[in-house]
NUZALUM-435654 format. One record per residue (C-alpha): y, z, x. Coordinates in nm, 4 decimals, always signed. Layout:
[gunu [Y, Z, X]] ...
END
This chain:
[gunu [-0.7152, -0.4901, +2.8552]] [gunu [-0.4094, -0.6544, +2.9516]] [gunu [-0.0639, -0.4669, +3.0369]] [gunu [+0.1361, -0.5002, +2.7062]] [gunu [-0.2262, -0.3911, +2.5070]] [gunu [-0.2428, -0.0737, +2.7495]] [gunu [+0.1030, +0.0329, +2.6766]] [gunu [+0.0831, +0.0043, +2.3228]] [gunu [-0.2501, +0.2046, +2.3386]] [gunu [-0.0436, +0.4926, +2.5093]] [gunu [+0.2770, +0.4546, +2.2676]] [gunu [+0.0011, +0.5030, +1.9433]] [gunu [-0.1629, +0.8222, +2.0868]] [gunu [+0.1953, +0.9231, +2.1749]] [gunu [+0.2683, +0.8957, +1.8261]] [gunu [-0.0317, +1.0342, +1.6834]] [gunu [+0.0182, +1.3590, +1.8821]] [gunu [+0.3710, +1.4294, +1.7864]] [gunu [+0.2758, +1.3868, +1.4482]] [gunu [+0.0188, +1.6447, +1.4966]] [gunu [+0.2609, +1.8772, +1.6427]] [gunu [+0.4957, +1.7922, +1.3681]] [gunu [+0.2231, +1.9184, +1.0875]] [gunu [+0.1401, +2.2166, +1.3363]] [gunu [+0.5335, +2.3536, +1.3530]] [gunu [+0.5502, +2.2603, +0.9086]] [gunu [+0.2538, +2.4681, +0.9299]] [gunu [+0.3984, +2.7583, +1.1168]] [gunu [+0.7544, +2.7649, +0.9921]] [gunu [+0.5740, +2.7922, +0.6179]] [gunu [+0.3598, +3.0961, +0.7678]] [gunu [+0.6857, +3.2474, +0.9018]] [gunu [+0.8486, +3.1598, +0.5352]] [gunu [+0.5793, +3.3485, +0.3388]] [gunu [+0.5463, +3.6595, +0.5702]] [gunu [+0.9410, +3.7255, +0.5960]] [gunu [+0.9554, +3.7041, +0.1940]] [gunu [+0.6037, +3.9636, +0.1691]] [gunu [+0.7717, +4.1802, +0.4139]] [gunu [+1.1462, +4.1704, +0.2162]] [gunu [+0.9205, +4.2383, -0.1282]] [gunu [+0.6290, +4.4579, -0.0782]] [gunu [+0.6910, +4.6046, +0.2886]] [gunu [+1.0864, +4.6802, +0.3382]] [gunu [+1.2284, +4.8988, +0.0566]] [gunu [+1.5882, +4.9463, +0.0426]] [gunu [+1.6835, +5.2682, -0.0613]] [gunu [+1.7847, +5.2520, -0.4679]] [gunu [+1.7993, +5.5811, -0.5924]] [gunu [+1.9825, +5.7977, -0.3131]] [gunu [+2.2612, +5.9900, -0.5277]] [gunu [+2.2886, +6.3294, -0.3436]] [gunu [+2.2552, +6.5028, -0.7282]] [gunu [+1.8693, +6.4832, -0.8082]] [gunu [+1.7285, +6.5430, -1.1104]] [gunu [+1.5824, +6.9045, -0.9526]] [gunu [+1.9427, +6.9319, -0.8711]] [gunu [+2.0787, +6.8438, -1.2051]] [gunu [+1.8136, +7.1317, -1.4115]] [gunu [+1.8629, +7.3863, -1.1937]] [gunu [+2.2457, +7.3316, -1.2615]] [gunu [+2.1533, +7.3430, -1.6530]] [gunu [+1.9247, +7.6293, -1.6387]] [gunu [+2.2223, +7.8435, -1.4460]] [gunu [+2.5000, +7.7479, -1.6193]] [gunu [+2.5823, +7.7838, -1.9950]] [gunu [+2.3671, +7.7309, -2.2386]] [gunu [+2.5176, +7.4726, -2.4690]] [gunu [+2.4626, +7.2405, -2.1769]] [gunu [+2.1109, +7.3243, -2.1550]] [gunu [+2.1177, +7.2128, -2.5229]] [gunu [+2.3679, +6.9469, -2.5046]] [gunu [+2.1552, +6.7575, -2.2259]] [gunu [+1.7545, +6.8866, -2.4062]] [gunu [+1.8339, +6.9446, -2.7791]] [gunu [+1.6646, +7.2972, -2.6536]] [gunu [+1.8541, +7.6640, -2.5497]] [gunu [+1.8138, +7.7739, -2.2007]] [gunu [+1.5098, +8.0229, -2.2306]] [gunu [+1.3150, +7.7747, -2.5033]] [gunu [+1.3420, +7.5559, -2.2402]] [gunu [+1.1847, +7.8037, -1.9558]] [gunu [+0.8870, +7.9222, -2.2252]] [gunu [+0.7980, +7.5303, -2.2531]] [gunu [+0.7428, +7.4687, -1.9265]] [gunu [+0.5717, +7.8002, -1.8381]] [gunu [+0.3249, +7.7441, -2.1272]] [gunu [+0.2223, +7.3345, -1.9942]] [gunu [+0.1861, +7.4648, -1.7030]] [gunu [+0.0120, +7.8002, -1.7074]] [gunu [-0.2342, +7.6551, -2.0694]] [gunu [-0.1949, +7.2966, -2.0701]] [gunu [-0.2303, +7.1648, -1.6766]] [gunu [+0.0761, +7.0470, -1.6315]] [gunu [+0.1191, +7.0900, -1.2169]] [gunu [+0.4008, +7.0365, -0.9771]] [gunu [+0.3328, +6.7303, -0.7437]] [gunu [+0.4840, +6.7141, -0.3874]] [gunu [+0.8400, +6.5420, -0.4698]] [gunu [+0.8585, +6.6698, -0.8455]] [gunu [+0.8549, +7.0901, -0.9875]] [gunu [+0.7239, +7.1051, -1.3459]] [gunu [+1.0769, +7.1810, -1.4395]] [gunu [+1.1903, +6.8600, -1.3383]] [gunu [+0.8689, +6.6683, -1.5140]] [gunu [+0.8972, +6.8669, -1.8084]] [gunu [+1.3622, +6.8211, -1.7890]] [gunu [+1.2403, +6.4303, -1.7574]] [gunu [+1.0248, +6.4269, -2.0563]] [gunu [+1.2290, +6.5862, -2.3093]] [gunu [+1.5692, +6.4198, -2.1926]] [gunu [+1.3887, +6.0894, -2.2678]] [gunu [+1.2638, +6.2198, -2.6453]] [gunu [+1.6178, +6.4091, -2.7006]] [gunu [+1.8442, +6.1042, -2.5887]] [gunu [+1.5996, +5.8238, -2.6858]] [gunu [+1.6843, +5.7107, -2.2675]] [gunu [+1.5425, +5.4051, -2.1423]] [gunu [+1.3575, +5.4109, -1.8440]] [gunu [+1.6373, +5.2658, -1.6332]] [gunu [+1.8708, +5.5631, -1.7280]] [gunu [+1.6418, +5.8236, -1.7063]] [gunu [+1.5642, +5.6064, -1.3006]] [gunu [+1.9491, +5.7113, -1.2660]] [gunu [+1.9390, +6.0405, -1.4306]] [gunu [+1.6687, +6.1572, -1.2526]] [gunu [+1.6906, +5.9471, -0.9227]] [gunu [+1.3492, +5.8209, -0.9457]] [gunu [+1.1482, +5.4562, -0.9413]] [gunu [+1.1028, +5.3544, -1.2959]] [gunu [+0.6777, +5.3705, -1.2037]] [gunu [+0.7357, +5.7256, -1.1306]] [gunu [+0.9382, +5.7697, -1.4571]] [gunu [+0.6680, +5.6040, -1.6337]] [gunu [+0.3837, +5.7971, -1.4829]] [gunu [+0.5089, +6.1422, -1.5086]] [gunu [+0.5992, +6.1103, -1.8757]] [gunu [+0.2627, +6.0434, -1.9376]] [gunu [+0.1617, +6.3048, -1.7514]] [gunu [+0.3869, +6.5678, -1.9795]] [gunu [+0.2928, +6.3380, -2.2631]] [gunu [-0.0527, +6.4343, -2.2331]] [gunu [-0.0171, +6.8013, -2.1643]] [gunu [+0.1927, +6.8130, -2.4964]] [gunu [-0.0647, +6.6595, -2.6927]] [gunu [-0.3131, +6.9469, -2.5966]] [gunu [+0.0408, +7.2145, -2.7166]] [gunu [+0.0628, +7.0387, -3.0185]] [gunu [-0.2870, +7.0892, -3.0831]] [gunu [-0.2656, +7.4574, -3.0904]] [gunu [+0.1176, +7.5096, -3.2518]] [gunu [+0.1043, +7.2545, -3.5263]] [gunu [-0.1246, +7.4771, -3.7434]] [gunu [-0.1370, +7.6542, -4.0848]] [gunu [-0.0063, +8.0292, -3.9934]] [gunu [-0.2759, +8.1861, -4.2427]] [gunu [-0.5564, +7.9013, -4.2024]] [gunu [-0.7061, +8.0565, -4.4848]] [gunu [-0.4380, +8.0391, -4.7007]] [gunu [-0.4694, +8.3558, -4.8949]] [gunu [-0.1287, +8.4889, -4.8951]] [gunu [+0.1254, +8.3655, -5.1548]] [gunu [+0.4610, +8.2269, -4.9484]] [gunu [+0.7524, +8.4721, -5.0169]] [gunu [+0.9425, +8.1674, -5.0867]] [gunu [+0.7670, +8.1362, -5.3794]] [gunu [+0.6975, +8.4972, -5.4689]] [gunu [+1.0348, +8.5702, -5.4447]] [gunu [+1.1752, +8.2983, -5.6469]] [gunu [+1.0792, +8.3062, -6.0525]] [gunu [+1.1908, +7.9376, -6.0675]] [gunu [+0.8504, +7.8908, -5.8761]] [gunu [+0.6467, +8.2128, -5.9781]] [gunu [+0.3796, +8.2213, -6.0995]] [gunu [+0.3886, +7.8264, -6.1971]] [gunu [+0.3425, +7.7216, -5.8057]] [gunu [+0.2128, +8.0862, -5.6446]] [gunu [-0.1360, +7.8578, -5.5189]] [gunu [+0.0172, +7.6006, -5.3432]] [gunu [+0.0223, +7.6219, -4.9973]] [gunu [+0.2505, +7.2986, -4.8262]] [gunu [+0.3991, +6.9589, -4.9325]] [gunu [+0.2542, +6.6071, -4.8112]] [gunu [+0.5103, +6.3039, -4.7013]] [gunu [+0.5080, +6.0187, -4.4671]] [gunu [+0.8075, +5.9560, -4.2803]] [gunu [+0.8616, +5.5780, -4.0960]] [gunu [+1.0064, +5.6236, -3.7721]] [gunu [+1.1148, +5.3059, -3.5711]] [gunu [+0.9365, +5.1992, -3.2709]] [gunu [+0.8918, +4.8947, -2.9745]] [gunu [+0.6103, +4.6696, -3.0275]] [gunu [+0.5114, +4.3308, -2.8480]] [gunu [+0.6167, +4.0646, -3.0492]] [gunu [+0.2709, +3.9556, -3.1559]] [gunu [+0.2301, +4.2780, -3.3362]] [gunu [+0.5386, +4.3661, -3.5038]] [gunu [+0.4122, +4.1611, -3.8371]] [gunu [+0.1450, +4.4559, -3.9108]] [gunu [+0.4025, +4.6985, -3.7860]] [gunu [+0.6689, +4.5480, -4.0148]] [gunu [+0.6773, +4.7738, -4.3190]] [gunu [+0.9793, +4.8072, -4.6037]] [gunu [+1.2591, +4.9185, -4.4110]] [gunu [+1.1996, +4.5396, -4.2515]] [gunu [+1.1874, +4.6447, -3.8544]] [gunu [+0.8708, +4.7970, -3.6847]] [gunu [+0.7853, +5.1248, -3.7468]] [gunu [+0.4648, +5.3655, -3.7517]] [gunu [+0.4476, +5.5423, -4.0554]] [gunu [+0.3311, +5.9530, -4.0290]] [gunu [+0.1984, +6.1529, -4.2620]] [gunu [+0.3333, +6.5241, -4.1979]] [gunu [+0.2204, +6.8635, -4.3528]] [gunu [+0.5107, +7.1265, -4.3784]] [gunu [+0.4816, +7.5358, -4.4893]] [gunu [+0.7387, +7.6751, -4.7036]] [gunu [+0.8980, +7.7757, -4.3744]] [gunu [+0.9764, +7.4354, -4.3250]] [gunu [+0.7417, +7.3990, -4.0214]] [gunu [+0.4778, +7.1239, -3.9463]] [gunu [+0.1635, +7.2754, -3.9919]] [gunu [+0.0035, +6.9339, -3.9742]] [gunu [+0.1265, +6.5720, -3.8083]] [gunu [-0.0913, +6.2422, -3.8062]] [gunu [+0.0844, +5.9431, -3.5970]] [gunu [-0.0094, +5.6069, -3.5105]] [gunu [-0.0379, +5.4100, -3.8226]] [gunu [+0.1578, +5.1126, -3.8770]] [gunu [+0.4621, +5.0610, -4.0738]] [gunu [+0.2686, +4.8610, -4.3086]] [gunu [+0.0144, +5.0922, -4.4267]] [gunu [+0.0709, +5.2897, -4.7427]] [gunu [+0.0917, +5.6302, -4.7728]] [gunu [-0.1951, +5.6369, -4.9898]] [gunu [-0.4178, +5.4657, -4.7761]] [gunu [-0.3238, +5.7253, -4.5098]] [gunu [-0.3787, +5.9932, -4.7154]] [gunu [-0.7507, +5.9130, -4.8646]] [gunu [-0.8112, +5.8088, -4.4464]] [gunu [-0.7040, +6.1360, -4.3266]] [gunu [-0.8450, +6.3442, -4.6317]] [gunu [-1.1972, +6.2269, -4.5763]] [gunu [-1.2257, +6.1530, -4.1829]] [gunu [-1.3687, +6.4995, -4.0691]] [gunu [-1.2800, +6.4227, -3.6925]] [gunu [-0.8682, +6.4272, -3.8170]] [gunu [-0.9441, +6.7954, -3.9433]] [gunu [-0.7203, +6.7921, -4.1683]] [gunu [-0.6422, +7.1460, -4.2761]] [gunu [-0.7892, +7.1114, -4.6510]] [gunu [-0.7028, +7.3243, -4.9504]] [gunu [-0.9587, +7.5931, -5.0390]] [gunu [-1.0613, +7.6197, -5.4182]] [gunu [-0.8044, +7.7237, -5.6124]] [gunu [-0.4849, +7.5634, -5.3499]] [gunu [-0.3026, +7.2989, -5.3184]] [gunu [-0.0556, +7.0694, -5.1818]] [gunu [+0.2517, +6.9180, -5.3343]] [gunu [+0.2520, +6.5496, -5.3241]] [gunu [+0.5036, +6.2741, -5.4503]] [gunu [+0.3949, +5.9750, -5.6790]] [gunu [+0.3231, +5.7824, -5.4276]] [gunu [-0.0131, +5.9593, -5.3681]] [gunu [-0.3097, +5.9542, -5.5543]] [gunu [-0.4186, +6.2401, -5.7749]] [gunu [-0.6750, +6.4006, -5.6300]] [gunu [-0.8352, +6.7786, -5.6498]] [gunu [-0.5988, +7.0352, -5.4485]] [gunu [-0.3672, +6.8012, -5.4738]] [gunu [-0.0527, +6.8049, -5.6934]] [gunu [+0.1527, +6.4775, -5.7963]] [gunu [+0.4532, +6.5111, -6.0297]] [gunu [+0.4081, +6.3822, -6.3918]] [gunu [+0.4374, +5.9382, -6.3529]] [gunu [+0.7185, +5.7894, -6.5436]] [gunu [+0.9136, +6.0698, -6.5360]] [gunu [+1.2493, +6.1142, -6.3671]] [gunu [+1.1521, +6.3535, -6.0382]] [gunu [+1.3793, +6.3140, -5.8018]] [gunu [+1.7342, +6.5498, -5.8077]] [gunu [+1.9112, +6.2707, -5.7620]] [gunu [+1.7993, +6.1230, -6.0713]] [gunu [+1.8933, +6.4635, -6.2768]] [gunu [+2.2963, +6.3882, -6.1520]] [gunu [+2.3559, +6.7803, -6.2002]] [gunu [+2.1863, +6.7207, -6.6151]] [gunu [+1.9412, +6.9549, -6.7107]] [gunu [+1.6161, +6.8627, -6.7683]] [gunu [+1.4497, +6.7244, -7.0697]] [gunu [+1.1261, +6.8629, -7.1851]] [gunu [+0.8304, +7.0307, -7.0279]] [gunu [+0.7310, +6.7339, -6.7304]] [gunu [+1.0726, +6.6905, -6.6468]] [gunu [+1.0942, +7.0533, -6.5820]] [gunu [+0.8154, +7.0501, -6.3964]] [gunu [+0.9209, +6.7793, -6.2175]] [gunu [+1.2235, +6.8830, -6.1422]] [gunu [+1.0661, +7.2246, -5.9747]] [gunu [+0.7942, +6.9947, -5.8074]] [gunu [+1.0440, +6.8131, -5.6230]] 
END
């Protein structure tokens, strides 16, 4: 091999190297890329939510000071506030954790419900990550459903007294003395992912789950069924609930019944107003009623 073939041997494994170490430092610099942006995302963790009132700070505050705060901020009075939490926690296992008191979990939950917060405000109200907002109001979420169990219950689940609201009242007595509660469903609006909102979509023409609710003539729940969507029927609902033992529904005895509108099927122990027939007060104006079912229909209502 002559001279000028030698060098040119040399200058092409010259070349060949430095493109080598070329590919080597591409290699390393995209390494050094990748581990800067893991560390930035997933290892260092600026501070966010370092206000010096925390949300412990902010109860206590409500809880000692007066109570239209309390009720302001909760849509609950001071010592309703204190039972609620004592009950999830001492009958329902609700437990502190190391950075949150059940006060605060139980103060996060129903700020949420009576405010209708997003997750980012209740991040600022409370001063924690919205995971941690998430995860605790499931947590009180699913100690509630375990309360609600045992509160939202016929008083008498026998139903053998007559309601003084209707013993007491000769508009009612003795025409209504055996019925016990009133039926409705009620839509209330909720979030859905888009691909669902069509089944959710019911009359008032935005997603919504529709819930059939019992109520005692002291106007209090004594039955609540949630979870169907907005468009189911109410009659559907009904017959579903009526004959699904595993709802236990708290059914009329022989003899009782429930008030239901027209929107319900007739059924045994169950009382619709007369069809056809004006029913609602608003459709009276302040007129008296006309004839025996629009007298009754009138009271039914």
């Amino acid at each position: 091999m002559d001279n000028g073939n030698m060098e040119m041997a040399r200058l092409l494994l010259c070349l060949e190297y430095l493109s080598e170490e070329e590919e080597f430092l591409d290699m390393v610099a995209c390494v050094s890329t990748c581990l800067s942006s893991y560390f930035v995302n997933h290892l260092y963790k600026e501070p966010c939510m370092t206000s010096y009132l925390t949300g412990e700070m902010w109860i206590n505050e409500l809880l000692s000071g007066h109570d239209k705060r309390c009720f302001n901020a909760f849509r609950m009075h001071q010592e309703t506030f204190r039972h609620l939490c004592f009950d999830l926690e001492n009958k329902y296992g609700l437990r502190p954790s190391y950075r949150m008191s059940v006060l605060e979990k139980v103060g996060l939950f129903v700020f949420v419900l009576s405010k209708g917060a997003s997750n980012r405000d209740t991040q600022e109200r409370f001063q924690h990550s919205g995971e941690t907002v998430s995860r605790i109001f499931k947590e009180v979420l699913s100690a509630m459903d375990g309360f609600s169990r045992d509160l939202i219950v016929p008083k008498d689940p026998e139903f053998k007294d007559v309601p003084i609201q209707i013993g007491n009242d000769e508009r009612y007595m003795p025409h209504f003395k055996n019925c016990i509660g009133a039926i409705d469903g009620t839509h209330i609006a909720i979030t859905v992912p888009e691909e669902e909102q069509l089944r959710y979509r019911g009359r008032k023409g935005i997603p919504t789950t529709n819930v059939l609710a019992v109520c005692d003539f002291d106007l209090l729940f004594t039955y609540v069924l949630t979870g169907w969507e907005g468009s189911a029927h109410d009659s559907r609902i009904f017959l579903d609930t009526i004959n699904n033992p595993a709802l236990k529904f708290p059914k009329p005895p022989s003899g009782k019944y429930y008030l239901v509108d027209k929107g319900y099927p007739e059924r045994d122990g169950y009382l619709t107003p007369y069809p056809k027939t004006r029913y609602h007060q608003s459709e009276f104006r302040g007129a008296n009623p006309k004839g025996v079912q629009e007298i009754f229909n009138r009271a039914h209502s």
